[in-house]
C-alpha positions in Angstrom: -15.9 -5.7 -32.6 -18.2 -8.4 -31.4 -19.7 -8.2 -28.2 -18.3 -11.5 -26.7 -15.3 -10.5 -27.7 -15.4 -7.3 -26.2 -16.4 -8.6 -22.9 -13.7 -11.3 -22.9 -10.9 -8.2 -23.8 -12.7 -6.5 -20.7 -12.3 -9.3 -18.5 -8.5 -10.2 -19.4 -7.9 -6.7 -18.9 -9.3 -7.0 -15.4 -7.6 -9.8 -14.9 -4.3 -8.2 -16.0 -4.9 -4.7 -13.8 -6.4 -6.7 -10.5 -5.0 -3.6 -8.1 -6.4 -0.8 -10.5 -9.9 -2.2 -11.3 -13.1 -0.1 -10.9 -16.5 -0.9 -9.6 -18.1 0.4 -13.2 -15.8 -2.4 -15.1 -17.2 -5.3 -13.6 -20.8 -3.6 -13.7 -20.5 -3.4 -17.2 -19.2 -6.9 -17.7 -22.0 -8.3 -15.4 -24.7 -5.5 -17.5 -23.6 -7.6 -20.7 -23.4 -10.8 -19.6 -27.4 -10.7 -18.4 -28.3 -10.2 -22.0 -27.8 -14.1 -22.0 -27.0 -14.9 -18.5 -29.2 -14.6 -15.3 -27.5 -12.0 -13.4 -28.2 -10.4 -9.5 -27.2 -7.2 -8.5 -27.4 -6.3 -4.3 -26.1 -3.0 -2.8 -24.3 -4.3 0.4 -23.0 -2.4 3.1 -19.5 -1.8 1.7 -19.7 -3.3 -1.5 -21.7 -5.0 -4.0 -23.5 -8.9 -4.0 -23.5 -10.0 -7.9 -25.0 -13.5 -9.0 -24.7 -14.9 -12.0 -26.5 -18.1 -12.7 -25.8 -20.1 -9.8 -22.4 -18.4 -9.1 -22.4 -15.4 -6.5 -19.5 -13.2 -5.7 -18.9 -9.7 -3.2 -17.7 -6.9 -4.7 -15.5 -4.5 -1.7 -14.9 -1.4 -2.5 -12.3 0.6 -0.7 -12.9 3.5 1.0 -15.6 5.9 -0.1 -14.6 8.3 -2.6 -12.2 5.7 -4.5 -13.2 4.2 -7.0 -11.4 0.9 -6.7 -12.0 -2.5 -5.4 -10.4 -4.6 -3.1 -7.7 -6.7 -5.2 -9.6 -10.2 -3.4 -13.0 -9.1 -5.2 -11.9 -8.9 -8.6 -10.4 -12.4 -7.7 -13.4 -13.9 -6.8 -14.9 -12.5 -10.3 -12.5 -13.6 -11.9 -12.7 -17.0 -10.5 -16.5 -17.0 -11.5 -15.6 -15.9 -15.0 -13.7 -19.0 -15.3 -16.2 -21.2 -13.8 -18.3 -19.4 -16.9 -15.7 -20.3 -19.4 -15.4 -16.1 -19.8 -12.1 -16.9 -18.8 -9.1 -18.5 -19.0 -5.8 -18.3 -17.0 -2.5 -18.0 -19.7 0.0 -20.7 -19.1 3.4 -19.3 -19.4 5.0 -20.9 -22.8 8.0 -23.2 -22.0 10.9 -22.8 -24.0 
């Protein structure tokens, strides 16, 4: 499979799951994406500052020891990913 497309499956699945997403899957999309993107990475406090271009976004995480992230970060990545054109919202078919 071709990187772009795995990083686009990666994303729509984050999209799909955004209560069950990890900090490690939106690492990984970000660590891909800065092979042809410029990409930041900041440890904050409780979470993680990521740039991308000229696109920033926080990353919360819940409390330590779980692994997931608060359900308004992934939306903020996900918002960026669609400013990217990495994304794009599916329009429910009308019958």
């Amino acid at each position: 499979m071709e990187l772009e497309e795995r990083i686009r499956k990666a994303i729509q699945q984050i999209a799909q799951n955004r209560s069950n997403v990890t900090m490690g899957e939106i690492e990984w999309v970000m660590e891909k994406l800065g092979q042809s993107y410029n990409t930041r990475r900041r440890p904050a406090r409780h979470g993680v500052l990521f740039g991308i271009e000229n696109h920033r976004f926080m990353v919360n995480e819940h409390n330590p020891g779980n692994k997931q992230v608060k359900s308004y970060s992934v939306d903020a990545f996900i918002d960026v990913m669609e400013q990217l054109g990495w994304y794009e919202e599916e329009k429910p078919k009308n019958e």
